[in-house]
C-alpha positions in Angstrom: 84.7 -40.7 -55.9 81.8 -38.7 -55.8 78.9 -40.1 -57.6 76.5 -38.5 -59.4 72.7 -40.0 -60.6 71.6 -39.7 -63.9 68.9 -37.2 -64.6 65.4 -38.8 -65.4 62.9 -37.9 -67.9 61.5 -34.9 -67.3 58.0 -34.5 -66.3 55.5 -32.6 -67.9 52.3 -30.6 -66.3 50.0 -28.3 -67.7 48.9 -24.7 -65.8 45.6 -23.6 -67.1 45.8 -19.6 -67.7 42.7 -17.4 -67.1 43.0 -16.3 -71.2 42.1 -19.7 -73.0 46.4 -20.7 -73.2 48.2 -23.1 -71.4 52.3 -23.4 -70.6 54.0 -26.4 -71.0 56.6 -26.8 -67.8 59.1 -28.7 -68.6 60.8 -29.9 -65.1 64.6 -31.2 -65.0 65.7 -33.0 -61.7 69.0 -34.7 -60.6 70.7 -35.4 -57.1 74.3 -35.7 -56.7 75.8 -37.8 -52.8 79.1 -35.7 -52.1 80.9 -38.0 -49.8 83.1 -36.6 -47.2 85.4 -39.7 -46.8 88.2 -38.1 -45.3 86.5 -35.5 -42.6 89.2 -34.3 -40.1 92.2 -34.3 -43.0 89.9 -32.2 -45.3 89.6 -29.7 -42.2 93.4 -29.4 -41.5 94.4 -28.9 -44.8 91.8 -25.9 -46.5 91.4 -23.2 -44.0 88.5 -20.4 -44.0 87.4 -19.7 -47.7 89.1 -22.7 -49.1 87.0 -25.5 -50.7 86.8 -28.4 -52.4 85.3 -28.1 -56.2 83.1 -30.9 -57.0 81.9 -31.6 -60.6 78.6 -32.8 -60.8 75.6 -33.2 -62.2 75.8 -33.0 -65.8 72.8 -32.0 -68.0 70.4 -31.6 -65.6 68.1 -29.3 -67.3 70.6 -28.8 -70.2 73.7 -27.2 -67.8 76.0 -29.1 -65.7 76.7 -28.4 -61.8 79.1 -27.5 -59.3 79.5 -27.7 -55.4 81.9 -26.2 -53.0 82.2 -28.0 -50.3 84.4 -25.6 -47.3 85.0 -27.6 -44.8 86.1 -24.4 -42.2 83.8 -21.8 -43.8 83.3 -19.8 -46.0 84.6 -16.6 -44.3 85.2 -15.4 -40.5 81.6 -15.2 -39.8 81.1 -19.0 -40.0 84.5 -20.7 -39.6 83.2 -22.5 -37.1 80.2 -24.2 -39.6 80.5 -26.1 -43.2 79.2 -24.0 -45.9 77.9 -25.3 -49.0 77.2 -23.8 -52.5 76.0 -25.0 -55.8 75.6 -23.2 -58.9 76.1 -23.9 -62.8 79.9 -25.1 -63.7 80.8 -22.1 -66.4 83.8 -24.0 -67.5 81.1 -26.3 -69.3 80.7 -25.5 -73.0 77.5 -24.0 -74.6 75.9 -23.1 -70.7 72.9 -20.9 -70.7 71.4 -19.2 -67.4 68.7 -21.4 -65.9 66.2 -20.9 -63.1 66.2 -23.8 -60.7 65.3 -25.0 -57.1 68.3 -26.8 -54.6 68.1 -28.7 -51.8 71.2 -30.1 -49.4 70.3 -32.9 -47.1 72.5 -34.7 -44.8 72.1 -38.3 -44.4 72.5 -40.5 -41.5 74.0 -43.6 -41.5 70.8 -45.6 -43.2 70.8 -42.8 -45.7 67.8 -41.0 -44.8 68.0 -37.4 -44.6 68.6 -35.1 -41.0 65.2 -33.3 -41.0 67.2 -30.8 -38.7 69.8 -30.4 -41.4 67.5 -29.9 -44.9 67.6 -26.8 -46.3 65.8 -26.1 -49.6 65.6 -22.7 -51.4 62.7 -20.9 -50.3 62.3 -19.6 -54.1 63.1 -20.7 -57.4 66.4 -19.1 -58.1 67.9 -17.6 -61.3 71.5 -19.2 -62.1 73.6 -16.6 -64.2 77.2 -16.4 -64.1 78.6 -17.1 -61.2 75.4 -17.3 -58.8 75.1 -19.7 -56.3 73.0 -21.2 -53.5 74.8 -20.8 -50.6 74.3 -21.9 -47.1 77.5 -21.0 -45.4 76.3 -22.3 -41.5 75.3 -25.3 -43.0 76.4 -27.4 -40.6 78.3 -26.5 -37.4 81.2 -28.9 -36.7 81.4 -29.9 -33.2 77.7 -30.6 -33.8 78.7 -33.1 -36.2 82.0 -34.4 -34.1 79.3 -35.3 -31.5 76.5 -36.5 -33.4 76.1 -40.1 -34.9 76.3 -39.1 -38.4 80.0 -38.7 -38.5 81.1 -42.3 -38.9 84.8 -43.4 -39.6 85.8 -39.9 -40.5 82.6 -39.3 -43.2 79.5 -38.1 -43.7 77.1 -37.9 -46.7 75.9 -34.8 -47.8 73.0 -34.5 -50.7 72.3 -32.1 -53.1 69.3 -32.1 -55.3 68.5 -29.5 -57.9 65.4 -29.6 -59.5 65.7 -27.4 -63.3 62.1 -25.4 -64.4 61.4 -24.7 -68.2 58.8 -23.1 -69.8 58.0 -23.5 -73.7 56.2 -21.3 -75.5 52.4 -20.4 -75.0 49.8 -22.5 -76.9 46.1 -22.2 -77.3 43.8 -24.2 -75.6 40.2 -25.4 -76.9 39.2 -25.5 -72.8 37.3 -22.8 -71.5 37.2 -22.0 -67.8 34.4 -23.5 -65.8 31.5 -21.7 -65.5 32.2 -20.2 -61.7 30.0 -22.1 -59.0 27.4 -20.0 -57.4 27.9 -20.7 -53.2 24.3 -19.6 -52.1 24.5 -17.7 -48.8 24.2 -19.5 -45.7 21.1 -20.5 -43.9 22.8 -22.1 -40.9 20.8 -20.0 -39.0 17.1 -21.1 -40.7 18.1 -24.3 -39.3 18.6 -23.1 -35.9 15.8 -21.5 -35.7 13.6 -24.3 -37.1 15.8 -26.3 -34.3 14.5 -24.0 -31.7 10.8 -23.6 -32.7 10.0 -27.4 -33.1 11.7 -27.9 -29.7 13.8 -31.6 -30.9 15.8 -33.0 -28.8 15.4 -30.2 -26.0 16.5 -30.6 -22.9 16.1 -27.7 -20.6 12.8 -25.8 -19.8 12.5 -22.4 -18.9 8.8 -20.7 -17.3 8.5 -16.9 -18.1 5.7 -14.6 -16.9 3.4 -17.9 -17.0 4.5 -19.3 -20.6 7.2 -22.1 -21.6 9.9 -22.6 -23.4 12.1 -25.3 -23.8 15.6 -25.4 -25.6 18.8 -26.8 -25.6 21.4 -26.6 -22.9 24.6 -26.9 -24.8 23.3 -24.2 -27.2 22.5 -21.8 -24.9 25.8 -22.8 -22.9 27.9 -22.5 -25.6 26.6 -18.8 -26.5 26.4 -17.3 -23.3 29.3 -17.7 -20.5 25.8 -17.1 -18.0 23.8 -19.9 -19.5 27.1 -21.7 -19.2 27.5 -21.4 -15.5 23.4 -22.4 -15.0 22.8 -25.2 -17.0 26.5 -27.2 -17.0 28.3 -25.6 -15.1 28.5 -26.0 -10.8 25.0 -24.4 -10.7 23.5 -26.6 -12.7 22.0 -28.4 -10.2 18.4 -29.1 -10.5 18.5 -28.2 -14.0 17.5 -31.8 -15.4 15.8 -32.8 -18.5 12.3 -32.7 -16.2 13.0 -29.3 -14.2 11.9 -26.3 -14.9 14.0 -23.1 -15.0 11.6 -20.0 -13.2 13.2 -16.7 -15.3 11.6 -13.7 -12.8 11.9 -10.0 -14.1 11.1 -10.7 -17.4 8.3 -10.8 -19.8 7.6 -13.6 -21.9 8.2 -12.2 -26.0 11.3 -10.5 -24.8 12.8 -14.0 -23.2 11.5 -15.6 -26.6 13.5 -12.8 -28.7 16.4 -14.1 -26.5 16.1 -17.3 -27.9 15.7 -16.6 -31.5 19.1 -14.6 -30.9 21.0 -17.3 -29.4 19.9 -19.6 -31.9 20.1 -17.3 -35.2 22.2 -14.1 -34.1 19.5 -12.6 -35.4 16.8 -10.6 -33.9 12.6 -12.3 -34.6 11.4 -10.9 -37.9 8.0 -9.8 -36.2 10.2 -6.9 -34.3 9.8 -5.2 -37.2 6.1 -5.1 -37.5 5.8 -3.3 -34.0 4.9 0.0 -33.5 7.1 2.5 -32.5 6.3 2.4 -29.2 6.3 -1.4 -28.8 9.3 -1.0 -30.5 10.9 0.7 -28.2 10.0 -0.9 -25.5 11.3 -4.4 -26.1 14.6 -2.8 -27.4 14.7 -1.6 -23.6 13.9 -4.8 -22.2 15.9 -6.5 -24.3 18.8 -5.0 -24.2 18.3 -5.6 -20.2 18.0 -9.2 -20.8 21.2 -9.2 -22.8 23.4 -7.2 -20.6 21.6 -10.4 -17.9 22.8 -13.1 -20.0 26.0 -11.6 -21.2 25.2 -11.4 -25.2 27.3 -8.6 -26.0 26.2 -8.4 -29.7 22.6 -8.3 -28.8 23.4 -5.2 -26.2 25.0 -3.1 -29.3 22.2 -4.0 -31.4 19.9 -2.8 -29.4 21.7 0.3 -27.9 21.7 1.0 -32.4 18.3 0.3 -32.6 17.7 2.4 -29.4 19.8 5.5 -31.2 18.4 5.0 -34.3 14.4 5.2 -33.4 15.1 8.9 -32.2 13.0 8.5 -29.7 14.7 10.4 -27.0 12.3 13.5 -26.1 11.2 15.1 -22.7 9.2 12.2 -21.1 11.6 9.3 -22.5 15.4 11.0 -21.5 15.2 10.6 -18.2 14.6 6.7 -18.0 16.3 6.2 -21.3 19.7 7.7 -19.9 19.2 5.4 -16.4 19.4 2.8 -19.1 22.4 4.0 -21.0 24.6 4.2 -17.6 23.7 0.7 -16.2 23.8 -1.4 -18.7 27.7 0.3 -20.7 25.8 2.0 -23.5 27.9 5.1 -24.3 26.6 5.5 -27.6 22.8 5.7 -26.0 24.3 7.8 -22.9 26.0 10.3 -25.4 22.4 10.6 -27.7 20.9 11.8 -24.4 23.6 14.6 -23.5 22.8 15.9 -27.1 19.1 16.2 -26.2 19.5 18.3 -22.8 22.6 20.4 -24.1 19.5 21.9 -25.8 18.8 24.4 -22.7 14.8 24.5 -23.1 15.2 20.9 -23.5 16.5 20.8 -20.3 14.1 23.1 -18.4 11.2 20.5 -19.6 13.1 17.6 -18.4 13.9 19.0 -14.9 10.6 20.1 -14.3 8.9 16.8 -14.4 8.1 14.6 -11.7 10.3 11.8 -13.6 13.2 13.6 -13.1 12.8 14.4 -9.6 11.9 11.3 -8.7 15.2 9.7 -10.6 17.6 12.6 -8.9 16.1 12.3 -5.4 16.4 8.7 -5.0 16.8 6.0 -8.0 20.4 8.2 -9.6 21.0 10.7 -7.1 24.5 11.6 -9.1 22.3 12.6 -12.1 22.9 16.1 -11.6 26.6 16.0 -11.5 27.1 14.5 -14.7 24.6 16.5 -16.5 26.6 19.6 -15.3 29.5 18.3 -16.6 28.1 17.6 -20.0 25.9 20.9 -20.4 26.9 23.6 -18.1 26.1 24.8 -14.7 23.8 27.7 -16.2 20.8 27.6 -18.3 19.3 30.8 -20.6 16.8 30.4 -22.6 15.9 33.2 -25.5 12.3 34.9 -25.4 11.1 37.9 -27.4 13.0 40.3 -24.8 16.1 38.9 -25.3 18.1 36.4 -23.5 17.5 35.9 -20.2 19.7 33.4 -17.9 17.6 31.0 -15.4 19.4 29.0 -12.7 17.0 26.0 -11.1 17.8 25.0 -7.9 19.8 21.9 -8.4 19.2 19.1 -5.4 21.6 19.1 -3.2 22.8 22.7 -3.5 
């Protein structure tokens, strides 16, 4: 006989609403064990689309249940599987639709559900009329003829449904909590305060005669080059007494490295510079990223590089070397637009800069230029326009 357990009390909870009202959720749950005592008779007798109709469940939530248990499927499409279903019993008297949540389990033999076999609804579902929750591949049968839960012809299916109700708004004295106010973080104050006072450091760098120390998992963990120097394979005479020598570099722009790597941040004093000094450590620096691998420090200063405008006659030249060794497109593309201007270029080819950088430091120089501005150059005077051709090295 199939047994069914009686519903409990329900249990109420309260959802606070943004307006000042509260709902009262009523909740309704019940669980009915449909024993299968009689497995392989069951599956001779109902073929595809017959089941067997199980009362059940009676006033959970106010409605009583059903289940269809189809031991062969319910259709072609899963005769080889047990399909379930479980939905309000209409032949009950005074039934109203309901919105509820089920669940089938089956149980092994110590009455534990088969994680592999618990399927719950993935929404609360609205019962009217005849609707259901079905799962018609429940359970495919020569999975169960092999496995350890079919025992002595039976198994244990359960089915849980668990009945929702709201009642009627109410007002509420409870106002919301005032909202908490996160303050913006200062993670990298710390860092930098970290860096500055030198605590705990454990590696030592010497640049262009003045010292630094820091700390080797920081630096590691930010840049993939640090990484490979100081714990990495090379990291080899890089003890807490040695000192790192860092050639090629001067001293303020190693020392805005660190401040980066510590703060992602640039040093506040790079604002202060003048426009000139300016420019010139965002050069450097973005040499010393490109070194060390800090990709986010290469973009900000190919932006701050772009954004100073500083790109003239004298500056192009060295500023577009720049641009193509170190990836900066954006920086490369700022100095096309200066010399597609064609008295622009006439001053730039005419210096010794530029000679010197075609002849022997970017010998190509010409060839992409060409390609960005045109083999020809004219340049309007009070008689008109008048075309001038220079002769390019190497023609």
């Amino acid at each position: 006989m199939p047994t069914s357990a009686a519903p409990p009390a329900p249990v109420e909870e309260v959802v606070r609403a943004p307006s000042r009202s509260a709902k009262i959720r009523r909740t309704f749950t019940g669980h009915h064990l449909l024993h299968i005592d009689a497995y392989s008779q069951t599956k001779e007798e109902l073929p595809t689309g017959k089941y067997l109709y199980i009362e059940c469940l009676s006033g959970v939530g106010g409605s009583s249940w059903r289940i269809h248990y189809y031991p062969n499927g319910y259709d072609d499409y899963c005769d080889d599987c047990i399909s379930v279903f479980v939905g309000i019993d209409r032949s009950a008297a005074g039934i109203e639709p309901c919105r509820a949540l089920a669940r089938f389990s089956l149980l092994d033999q110590a009455g534990k559900p088969v994680q592999s076999h618990v399927r719950t609804a993935t929404r609360i579902h609205d019962f009217i009329g005849d609707s259901c929750v079905a799962y018609s591949r429940y359970i495919e049968k020569r999975w169960l003829e092999k496995s350890e839960h079919l025992k002595d012809d039976r198994f244990t299916i359960r089915c849980d449904v668990i009945v929702t109700m709201n009642l009627p708004a109410v007002e509420t004295t409870d106002a919301s909590p005032p909202p908490v106010k996160v303050p913006p973080s200062d993670l990298h104050r710390h860092l930098g305060n970290l860096l500055e006072s030198a605590e705990g450091a454990d590696v030592t760098f010497q640049v262009a005669g003045k010292t630094f120390k820091a700390h080797r998992y920081i630096l590691g963990f930010r840049s993939d080059v640090f990484r490979a120097e100081l714990l990495g394979p090379m990291k080899e005479g890089t003890n807490r007494e040695s000192i790192i020598h860092v050639d090629d570099m001067e001293a303020e722009v190693f020392r805005a490295l660190l401040v980066f790597v510590y703060t992602d941040r640039l040093p506040d004093d790079l604002g202060c510079m003048e426009e000139e000094e300016e420019l010139a450590m965002a050069q450097h620096l973005l040499v010393a990223a490109d070194r060390y691998n800090l990709e986010r420090l290469r973009l900000m200063c190919e932006d701050k590089l772009c954004e100073l405008n500083v790109i003239n006659t004298g500056s192009v030249a060295t500023i577009l070397v720049l641009a193509d060794q170190h990836n900066c497109p954006r920086l490369k593309e700022a100095c096309f637009q200066f010399l597609r201007v064609p008295l622009n270029l006439l001053d730039v080819v005419a210096t010794e800069d530029f000679d010197r950088l075609t002849q022997s430091y970017y010998p190509n120089v010409w060839e992409e230029i060409l390609g960005n501005t045109g083999d020809r150059l004219s340049v309007e005077n009070d008689e008109g326009v008048q075309e001038k051709s220079r002769d390019y090295p190497g023609n």
